[in-house]
Structure formats: structure tokens, C-alpha cells
C-alpha positions, 0 to 999 in steps of 0.5 A: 500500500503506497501512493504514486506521489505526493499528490496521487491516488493510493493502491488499494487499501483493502491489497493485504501485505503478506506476512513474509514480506515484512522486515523487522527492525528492534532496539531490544525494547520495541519493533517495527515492521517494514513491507517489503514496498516500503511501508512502516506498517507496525510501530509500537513505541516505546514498547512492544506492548506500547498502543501502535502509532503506525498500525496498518498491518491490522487495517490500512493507510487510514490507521498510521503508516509511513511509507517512503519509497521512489515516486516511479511505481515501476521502481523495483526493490530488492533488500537484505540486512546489512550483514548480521545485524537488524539494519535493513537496507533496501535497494530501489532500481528505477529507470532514472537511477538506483538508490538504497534505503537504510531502515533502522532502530537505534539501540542507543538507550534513552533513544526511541527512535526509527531512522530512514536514510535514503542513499543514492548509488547511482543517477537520480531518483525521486522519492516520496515520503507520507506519514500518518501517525495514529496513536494508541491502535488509531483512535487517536489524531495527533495535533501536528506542527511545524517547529523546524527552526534555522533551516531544519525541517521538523514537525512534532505530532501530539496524542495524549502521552505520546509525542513525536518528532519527525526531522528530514526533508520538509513534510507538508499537510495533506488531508490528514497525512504529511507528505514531502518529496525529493530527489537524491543523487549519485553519492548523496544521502538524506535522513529522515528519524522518528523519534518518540517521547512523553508529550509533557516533556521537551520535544525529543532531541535531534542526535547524530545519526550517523554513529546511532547507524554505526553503534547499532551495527557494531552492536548487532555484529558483536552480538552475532559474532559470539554465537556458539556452535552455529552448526551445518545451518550456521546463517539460519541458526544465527539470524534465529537466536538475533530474533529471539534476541530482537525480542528480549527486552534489554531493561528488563530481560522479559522475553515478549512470543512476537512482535505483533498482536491480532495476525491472523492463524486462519486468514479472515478468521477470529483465531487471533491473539495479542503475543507481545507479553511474556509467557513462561513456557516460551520464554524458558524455551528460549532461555534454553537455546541461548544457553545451548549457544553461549549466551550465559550472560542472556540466561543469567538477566532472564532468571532475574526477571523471572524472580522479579516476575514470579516473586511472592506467594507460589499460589499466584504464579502466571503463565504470562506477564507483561513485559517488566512483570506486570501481572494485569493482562485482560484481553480486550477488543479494539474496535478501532482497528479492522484487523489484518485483511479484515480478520476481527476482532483485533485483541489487546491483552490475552486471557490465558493470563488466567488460565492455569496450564500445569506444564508450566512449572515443567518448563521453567525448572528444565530451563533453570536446571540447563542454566546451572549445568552451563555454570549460571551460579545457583543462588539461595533466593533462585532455589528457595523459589524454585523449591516453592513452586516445586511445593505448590505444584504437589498441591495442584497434581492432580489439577486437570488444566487447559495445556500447552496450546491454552484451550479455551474447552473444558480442562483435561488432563493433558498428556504433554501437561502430565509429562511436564509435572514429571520433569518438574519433579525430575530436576527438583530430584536432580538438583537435591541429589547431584547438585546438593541442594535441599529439598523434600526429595522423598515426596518428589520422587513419589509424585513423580513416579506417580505422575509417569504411572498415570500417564503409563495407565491413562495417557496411552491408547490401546493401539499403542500411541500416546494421547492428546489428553487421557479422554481421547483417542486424538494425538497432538503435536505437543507430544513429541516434547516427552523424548525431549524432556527425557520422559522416554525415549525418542525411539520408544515404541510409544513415540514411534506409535504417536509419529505414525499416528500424527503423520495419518491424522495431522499431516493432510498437505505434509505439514504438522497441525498442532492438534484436530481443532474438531476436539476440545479447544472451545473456538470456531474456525480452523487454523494452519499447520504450526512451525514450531510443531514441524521443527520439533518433527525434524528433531524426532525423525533425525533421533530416531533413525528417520535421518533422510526424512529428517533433512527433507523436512528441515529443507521444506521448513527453512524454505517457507522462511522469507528472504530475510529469514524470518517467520511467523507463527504458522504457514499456509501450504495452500497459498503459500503464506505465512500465518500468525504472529510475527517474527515468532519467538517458538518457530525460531527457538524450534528452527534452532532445536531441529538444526542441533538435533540435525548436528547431534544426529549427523554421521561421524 
């Protein structure tokens, strides 16, 4: 969606942007996404979480957007990051030149702030410029003002408690947008920096874009550079864990699952969810392939935000937080935006923040356990929590729940769930007796053996398959967690029984469905096949002698990633298009697991 020029007609804005071809930028506190014609079409400052001052993912034009881009609607792009870091840099080939499009997000702290500079390569090319600011998700216009003074152009947009600058080439009202145009030359460049702040203070000041460009490119190269045993899929590997990195608040450490809120998981459908919160489970996940690649020091600030976070009565443990810890995430809808491609209701915090999913605990104590096998110190604070929610959790044992994939049915005991109490109580035990902490061991062990006989008794199917949840004869993709956890093995009969039957029930194109939404998760509508689901099916092909089939898989999967390797949630064989939120902290922290699982598996 762009205009022709500054005085032009648009495209039409019903055209939805696919998914996979937006970029994203981050400064490790917030995102914004980049379409593919050079459209800043998600901007949420200063958080992730923060109400979107550019929202046009989620409707059109008329919901914020700045698009800059050469005037020639014939101009062809071409883009890539500048190098291992999250500067994109756009190429634009027009028939009077070529110029290319420098977008990024300074790390610099104290600094909220997206910078667009345009650099001519070669001839001339003229460029158009539109922003379009809206506040908190568009229902709020911004007074707007000229306060360019001796010689620099400026304008300042003012909403309730936001307030931005935009410095660059002259904008000029038109309608409700402002628009500029200029032409840039063989070996000249021009800036144009957003930049926010709170609207009762002084205007956000000017600073000096060139070495934010150069801070933040050194900043995300150094980081890169020290990722660890990157493996056969060494590119992929590392742009993965730069995402989960891109999503990792660097304040406060909490771990947001995407970028985005509302991207459908069923095109036109109501199947959407608000994911720029931190969730336990996901967020433990990561923490694992951080470790598992050398980033101690990542680890080391996500157990501290998880004491913050978690801190208080073991009774009061959430599933999900905000950001810094907040725990008051009610979900609402948010009638001012339309929703991507018309996909409503748009959602604002997430309901499963009430919800209780017993795998939890599971997750966040095989996380804390690899954080101290890699030589993050274990201290008393860190045990004594780890010990109370060990406690609580041998209250509530036998508490069916509403699982991994936060059913919104009836509670079931849920097999993955069950699996996932056993190895909380299996790295309680583990802790007491290999590395000498104090516990109450002998209860735990009980719990846990009594755990796995229930799951033996009640979670296997007669044809020998491992169940969805003890009342079904359904599987769900979130059992091929059990070999990972070392519940059984990877060749177990069970499993080996549990992969035929999801590849006879949950791979009709080839692709793995998390589970048959005909079953019990209490919503209308269908979804897509889940990424991370066939990531974890690479890991279990390539562990239990499916080697062949296990590199096929991993070669489909990495393909559906877009030119700038990024993913989203979920991928539509049918069209061809990616899903759901994006970039998707599971898909890319899985993407990372099957590449390892690919390594560990390799001949010799």
C-alpha cells in the first residue's frame, strides 16, 4: 500500500501485505515492521506492548503508516540486512537511477527512535515520503506542527502521552497525512528519524545519526559474532537466536512470543491473539537455546526477571506477564482497528493470563536446571523459589488444566501437561541429589513416579500411541516434547506409535497441525499447520533413525522462511503464506532445536 506521489491516488487499501514480506527492525525494547514496498506498517513505541502509532498491518493507510519509497511505481526493490545485524537496507532500481534505503532502530538507550536514510548509488531518483501517525491502535489524531527552526525541517505530532518528532526533508499537510518529496543523487544521502517521547516533556532531541547507524551495527555484529556452535545451518541458526534476541527486552530481560498482536492463524478468521507479553513456557524455551549457544550472560538477566516476575506467594504464579512483570493482562477488543485483511476482532491483552496450564512449572525448572549445568551460579533466593513452586505444584497434581496450546474447552488432563509435572519433579530430584541442594526429595520422587504411572495407565491408547489428553483417542503435536524432556525415549515404541499416528491424522498437505481443532479447544474456525510443531518433527525423525526424512523436512521448513529469514507463527501450504504472529519467538527457538538435533544426529 503506497501512493504514486505526493499528490496521487493510493493502491488499494483493502491489497493485504503478506506476512513474509515484512522486515523487522528492534532496539531490544520495541519493533517495527517494514513491507517489503516500503511501508512502516507496525510501530509500537516505546514498547512492544506500547498502543501502535503506525498500525496498518491490522487495517490500512487510514490507521498510521509511513511509507517512503521512489515516486516511479515501476521502481523495483530488492533488500537484505546489512550483514548480521537488524539494519535493513533496501535497494530501489528505477529507470532514472538506483538508490538504497537504510531502515533502522537505534539501540542507543534513552533513544526511541526509527531512522530512514535514503542513499543514492547511482543517477537520480525521486522519492516520496507520507506519514500518518495514529496513536494508541488509531483512535487517536495527533495535533501536528511545524517547529523546524534555522533551516531544519521538523514537525512534532501530539496524542495524549505520546509525542513525536519527525526531522528530514520538509513534510507538508495533506488531508490528514504529511507528505514531502525529493530527489537524491549519485553519492548523496538524506535522513529522515522518528523519534518518540512523553508529550509533557521537551520535544525529543535531534542526535547524530550517523554513529546511532554505526553503534547499532557494531552492536548487532558483536552480538552475532559470539554465537556458539552455529552448526551445518550456521546463517539460519544465527539470524534465529538475533530474533529471539530482537525480542528480549534489554531493561528488563522479559522475553515478549512476537512482535505483533491480532495476525491472523486462519486468514479472515477470529483465531487471533495479542503475543507481545511474556509467557513462561516460551520464554524458558528460549532461555534454553541461548544457553545451548553461549549466551550465559542472556540466561543469567532472564532468571532475574523471572524472580522479579514470579516473586511472592507460589499460589499466584502466571503463565504470562507483561513485559517488566506486570501481572494485569485482560484481553480486550479494539474496535478501532479492522484487523489484518479484515480478520476481527483485533485483541489487546490475552486471557490465558488466567488460565492455569500445569506444564508450566515443567518448563521453567528444565530451563533453570540447563542454566546451572552451563555454570549460571545457583543462588539461595533462585532455589528457595524454585523449591516453592516445586511445593505448590504437589498441591495442584492432580489439577486437570487447559495445556500447552491454552484451550479455551473444558480442562483435561493433558498428556504433554502430565509429562511436564514429571520433569518438574525430575530436576527438583536432580538438583537435591547431584547438585546438593535441599529439598523434600522423598515426596518428589513419589509424585513423580506417580505422575509417569498415570500417564503409563491413562495417557496411552490401546493401539499403542500416546494421547492428546487421557479422554481421547486424538494425538497432538505437543507430544513429541516427552523424548525431549527425557520422559522416554525418542525411539520408544510409544513415540514411534504417536509419529505414525500424527503423520495419518495431522499431516493432510505434509505439514504438522498442532492438534484436530474438531476436539476440545472451545473456538470456531480452523487454523494452519504450526512451525514450531514441524521443527520439533525434524528433531524426532533425525533421533530416531528417520535421518533422510529428517533433512527433507528441515529443507521444506527453512524454505517457507522469507528472504530475510524470518517467520511467523504458522504457514499456509495452500497459498503459500505465512500465518500468525510475527517474527515468532517458538518457530525460531524450534528452527534452532531441529538444526542441533540435525548436528547431534549427523554421521561421524
Amino acid at each position: 500500500m503506497f501512493c504514486h506521489d505526493v499528490g496521487g491516488t493510493c493502491h488499494d487499501p483493502r491489497v493485504t501485505t503478506p506476512i513474509e514480506d515484512y522486515a523487522v527492525l528492534s532496539n531490544c525494547r520495541s519493533a517495527a515492521l517494514v513491507s517489503r514496498d516500503g511501508s512502516i506498517d507496525w510501530l509500537c513505541l516505546p514498547r512492544y506492548d506500547s498502543g501502535s502509532m503506525l498500525g496498518a498491518l491490522l487495517g490500512d493507510e487510514s490507521h498510521g503508516r509511513w511509507s517512503l519509497r521512489p515516486a516511479d511505481p515501476e521502481a523495483r526493490a530488492t533488500r537484505r540486512y546489512d550483514g548480521d545485524t537488524f539494519v535493513l537496507v533496501t535497494r530501489w532500481e528505477t529507470t532514472t537511477g538506483v538508490a538504497d534505503v537504510y531502515d533502522a532502530m537505534p539501540v542507543d538507550e534513552g533513544v526511541e527512535a526509527v531512522i530512514r536514510r535514503v542513499v543514492g548509488v547511482s543517477g537520480e531518483v525521486d522519492f516520496v515520503s507520507e506519514v500518518r501517525l495514529r496513536f494508541d491502535y488509531a483512535r487517536a489524531v495527533p495535533w501536528v506542527q511545524q517547529i523546524g527552526q534555522g533551516g531544519e525541517h521538523a514537525i512534532l505530532a501530539v496524542a495524549g502521552p505520546d509525542a513525536v518528532v519527525i526531522r528530514g526533508p520538509r513534510l507538508i499537510a495533506v488531508d490528514t497525512a504529511h507528505r514531502g518529496r525529493w530527489t537524491t543523487a549519485a553519492g548523496k544521502s538524506v535522513d529522515s528519524v522518528l523519534s518518540w517521547g512523553p508529550s509533557w516533556q521537551a520535544a525529543p532531541a535531534a542526535f547524530n545519526v550517523e554513529a546511532a547507524l554505526e553503534r547499532t551495527r557494531e552492536w548487532w555484529a558483536a552480538w552475532a559474532d559470539r554465537v556458539q556452535s552455529a552448526g551445518t545451518h550456521a546463517a539460519l541458526v544465527t539470524r534465529s537466536l538475533m530474533v529471539l534476541r530482537a525480542l528480549t527486552h534489554s531493561e528488563t530481560g522479559g522475553i515478549v512470543a512476537a512482535a505483533t498482536t491480532s495476525l491472523p492463524e486462519a486468514f479472515g478468521g477470529s483465531r487471533n491473539w495479542d503475543y507481545r507479553y511474556v509467557w513462561l513456557r516460551d520464554a524458558a524455551l528460549t532461555l534454553s537455546a541461548y544457553i545451548d549457544h553461549g549466551y550465559l550472560d542472556a540466561a543469567q538477566h532472564w532468571r532475574t526477571w523471572l524472580l522479579r516476575a514470579i516473586a511472592g506467594d507460589p499460589a499466584d504464579v502466571q503463565i504470562m506477564y507483561g513485559i517488566a512483570g506486570e501481572r494485569d493482562l485482560p484481553e480486550r477488543e479494539i474496535a478501532s482497528l479492522p484487523g489484518y485483511g479484515g480478520a476481527a476482532p483485533v485483541r489487546i491483552g490475552n486471557g490465558a493470563v488466567t488460565q492455569y496450564q500445569a506444564d508450566v512449572i515443567g518448563e521453567v525448572m528444565v530451563a533453570l536446571e540447563a542454566a546451572r549445568n552451563a555454570g549460571v551460579e545457583e543462588t539461595t533466593f533462585s532455589w528457595s523459589l524454585q523449591r516453592a513452586l516445586l511445593n505448590q505444584l504437589a498441591g495442584e497434581v492432580d489439577k486437570p488444566d487447559l495445556g500447552i496450546w491454552e484451550m479455551r474447552g473444558e480442562p483435561h488432563y493433558f498428556t504433554h501437561s502430565r509429562a511436564m509435572v514429571w520433569a518438574a519433579f525430575d530436576r527438583g530430584i536432580r538438583a537435591v541429589e547431584e547438585g546438593g541442594r535441599e529439598g523434600e526429595v522423598d515426596t518428589w520422587r513419589a509424585l513423580r513416579d506417580s505422575v509417569r504411572a498415570d500417564i503409563d495407565a491413562r495417557g496411552v491408547h490401546e493401539g499403542g500411541w500416546f494421547t492428546q489428553h487421557f479422554d481421547t483417542d486424538e494425538v497432538d503435536a505437543s507430544l513429541l516434547v516427552l523424548p525431549q524432556v527425557g520422559f522416554c525415549a525418542y525411539d520408544d515404541p510409544r513415540m514411534l506409535a504417536t509419529v505414525a499416528r500424527m503423520e495419518e491424522t495431522l499431516m493432510p498437505d505434509g505439514w504438522l497441525l498442532r492438534y484436530r481443532t474438531t476436539g476440545v479447544d472451545g473456538l470456531s474456525g480452523d487454523e494452519h499447520p504450526f512451525l514450531a510443531c514441524s521443527f520439533w518433527l525434524v528433531g524426532q525423525y533425525a533421533h530416531s533413525g528417520r535421518r533422510d526424512e529428517a533433512v527433507g523436512l528441515m529443507k521444506r521448513l527453512t524454505a517457507v522462511a522469507n528472504d530475510l529469514g524470518l517467520l511467523s507463527e504458522e504457514y499456509d501450504p495452500t497459498t503459500k503464506r505465512q500465518a500468525g504472529n510475527t517474527p515468532q519467538a517458538l518457530s525460531h527457538l524450534a528452527l534452532v532445536g531441529a538444526a542441533d538435533a540435525l548436528d547431534a544426529t549427523a554421521p561421524r
